[in-house]
LUMKOLKOL-13975 format. One record per atom (N, C-alpha, C): residue in three letters; y, z, x. Coordinates in steps of 0.05 Angstrom, whole numbers, plus 5000, padded with zeros to 4 digits. Layout:
ALAYZX...
END
This chain:
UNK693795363944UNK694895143959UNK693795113986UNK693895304000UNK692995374024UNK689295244041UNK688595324007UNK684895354000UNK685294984010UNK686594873988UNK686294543982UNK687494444007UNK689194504027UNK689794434053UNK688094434070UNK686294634066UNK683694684087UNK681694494082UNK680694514063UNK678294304045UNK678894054055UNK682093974059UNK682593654060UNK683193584094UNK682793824107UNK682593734136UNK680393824142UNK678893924133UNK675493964137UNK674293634134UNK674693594108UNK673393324103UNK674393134122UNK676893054122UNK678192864144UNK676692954182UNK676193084181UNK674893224208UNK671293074205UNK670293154182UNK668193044180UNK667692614186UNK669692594171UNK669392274167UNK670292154194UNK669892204221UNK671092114238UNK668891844247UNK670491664258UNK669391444265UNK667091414284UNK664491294280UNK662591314305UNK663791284335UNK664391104328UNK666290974358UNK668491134365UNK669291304354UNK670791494369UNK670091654372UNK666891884362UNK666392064370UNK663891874397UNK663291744402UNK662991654422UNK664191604448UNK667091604444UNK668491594462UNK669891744469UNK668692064447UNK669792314454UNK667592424471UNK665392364475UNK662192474482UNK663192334516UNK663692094516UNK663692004542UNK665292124549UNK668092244540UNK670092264563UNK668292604568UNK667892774545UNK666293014543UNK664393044570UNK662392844573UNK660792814587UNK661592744628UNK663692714620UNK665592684653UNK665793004666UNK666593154655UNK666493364667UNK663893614679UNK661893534658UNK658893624668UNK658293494697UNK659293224690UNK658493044719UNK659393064741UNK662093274744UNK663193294762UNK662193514770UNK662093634759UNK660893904754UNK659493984777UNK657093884766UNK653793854781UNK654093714806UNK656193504813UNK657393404841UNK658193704858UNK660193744851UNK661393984857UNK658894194863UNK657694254853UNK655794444854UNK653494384891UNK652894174879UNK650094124899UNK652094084923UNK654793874924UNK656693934952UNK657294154958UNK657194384944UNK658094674958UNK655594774965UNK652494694960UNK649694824966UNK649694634996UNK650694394997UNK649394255024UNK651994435045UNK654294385031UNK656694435055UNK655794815066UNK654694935041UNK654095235046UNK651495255071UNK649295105069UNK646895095076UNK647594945107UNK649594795110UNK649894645135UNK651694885154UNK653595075136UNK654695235159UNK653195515155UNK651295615146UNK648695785146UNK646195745130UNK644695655154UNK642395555151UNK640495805128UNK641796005141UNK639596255132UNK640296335109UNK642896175095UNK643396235065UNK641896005043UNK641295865056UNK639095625044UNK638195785017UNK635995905013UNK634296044989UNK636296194974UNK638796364981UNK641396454960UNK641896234948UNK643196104962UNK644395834956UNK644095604928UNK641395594936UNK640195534919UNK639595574892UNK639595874892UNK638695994871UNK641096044857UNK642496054863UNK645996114856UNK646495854834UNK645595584865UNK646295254841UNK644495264830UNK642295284823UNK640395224795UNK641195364767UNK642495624773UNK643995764748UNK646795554745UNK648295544764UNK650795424752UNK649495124743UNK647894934753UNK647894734749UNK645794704715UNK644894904697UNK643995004678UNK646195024664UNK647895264669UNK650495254653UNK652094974642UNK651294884665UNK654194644666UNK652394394638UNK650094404651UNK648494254629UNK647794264602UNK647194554593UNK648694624571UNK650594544555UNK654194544572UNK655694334562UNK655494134548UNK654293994571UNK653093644567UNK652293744535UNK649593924545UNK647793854510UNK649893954484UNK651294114489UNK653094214472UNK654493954460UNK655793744482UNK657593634472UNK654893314460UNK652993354467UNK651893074459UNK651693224430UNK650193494420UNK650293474391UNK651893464377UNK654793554385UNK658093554372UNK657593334366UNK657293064387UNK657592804381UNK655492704359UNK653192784355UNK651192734335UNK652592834303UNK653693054314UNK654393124276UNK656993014269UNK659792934294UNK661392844289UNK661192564269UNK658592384290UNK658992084282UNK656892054256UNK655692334245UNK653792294224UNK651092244224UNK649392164246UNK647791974254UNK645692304266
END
């Protein structure tokens, strides 16, 4: 019973509407964006009250702002296999 419960919300998971896994990608895609805001304002705000941390700084946001992007790609292929396409 259990087996045939699973199977039938697997498939229903599969068949989801383009237009809504599109409009799961966009909202998905809001938080990378803020993300990478957040990121580069803490490298200028860091770099403006020590100049001499400039080159840390930096190197610190190129890793997080990689991570964060990741996400993004994460969630654009969810959206590719969601909507079938």
């Amino acid at each position: 019973m259990s087996n045939n419960v699973l199977a039938q919300a697997g498939e229903a998971a599969v068949d989801i509407n383009p237009g809504l896994a599109a409009i799961g990608y966009g909202l998905g895609a809001i938080g990378p964006g803020i993300g990478v805001g957040l990121i580069w304002a803490a490298v200028i705000n860091g770099t403006a009250r020590q100049p001499e941390a400039q080159a840390k700084l930096q190197g610190i946001a190129w890793i997080s702002f990689v991570l964060v992007e990741v996400l993004a790609l994460i969630g654009l292929v969810v959206y590719f296999i969601a909507s079938g396409g």
